[in-house]
C-alpha positions in Angstrom: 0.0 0.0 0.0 1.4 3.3 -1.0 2.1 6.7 1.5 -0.8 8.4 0.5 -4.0 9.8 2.3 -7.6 8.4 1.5 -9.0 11.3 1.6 -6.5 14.3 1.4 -4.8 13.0 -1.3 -1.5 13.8 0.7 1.8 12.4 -0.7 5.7 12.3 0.1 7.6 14.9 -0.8 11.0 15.3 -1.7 13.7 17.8 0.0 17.2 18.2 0.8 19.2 16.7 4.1 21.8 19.3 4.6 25.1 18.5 6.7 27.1 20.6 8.7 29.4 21.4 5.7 26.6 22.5 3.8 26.6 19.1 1.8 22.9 17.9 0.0 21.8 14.7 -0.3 17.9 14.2 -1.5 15.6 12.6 1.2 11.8 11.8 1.5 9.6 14.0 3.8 6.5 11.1 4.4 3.0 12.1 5.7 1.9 11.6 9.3 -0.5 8.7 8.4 -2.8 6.7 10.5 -4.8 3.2 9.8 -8.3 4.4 11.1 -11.5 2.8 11.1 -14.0 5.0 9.8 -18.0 4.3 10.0 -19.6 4.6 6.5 -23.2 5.6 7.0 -24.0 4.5 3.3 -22.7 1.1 3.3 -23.6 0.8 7.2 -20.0 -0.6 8.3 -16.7 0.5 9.2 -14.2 0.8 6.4 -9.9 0.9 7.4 -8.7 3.8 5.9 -5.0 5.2 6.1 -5.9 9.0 6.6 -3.4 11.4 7.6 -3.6 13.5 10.9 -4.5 16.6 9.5 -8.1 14.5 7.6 -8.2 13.1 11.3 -8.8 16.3 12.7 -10.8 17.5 9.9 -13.2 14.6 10.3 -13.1 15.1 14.0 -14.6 18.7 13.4 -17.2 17.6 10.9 -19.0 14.8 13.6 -17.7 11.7 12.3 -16.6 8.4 14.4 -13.0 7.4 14.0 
């Protein structure tokens, strides 16, 4: 399963490591993702999802059961 969000659509991004001596190497910056159960009022049973925290919260604030 890939490091995206369900529902954000949030992916890794790519970015620099930078040493002390001001050396770059290219590194992955990966989402804060979580594997929630989510209750789907349509189909009337909970569906695993891997949402990220920021859709957690989101969700949260919208009245839905994680």
């Amino acid at each position: 399963m890939s490091r995206v969000c369900a529902i954000t659509g949030k992916k890794s991004m790519t970015g620099n490591k930078v040493s002390h001596a001001n050396n770059r190497t290219k590194r992955k910056q990966h989402p804060n993702l979580q594997k929630k159960r989510i209750w789907d009022v349509s189909k009337k049973r909970w569906v695993t999802m891997k949402i990220s925290t920021e859709a957690m919260r989101t969700l949260a604030k919208k009245g839905y059961k994680i």
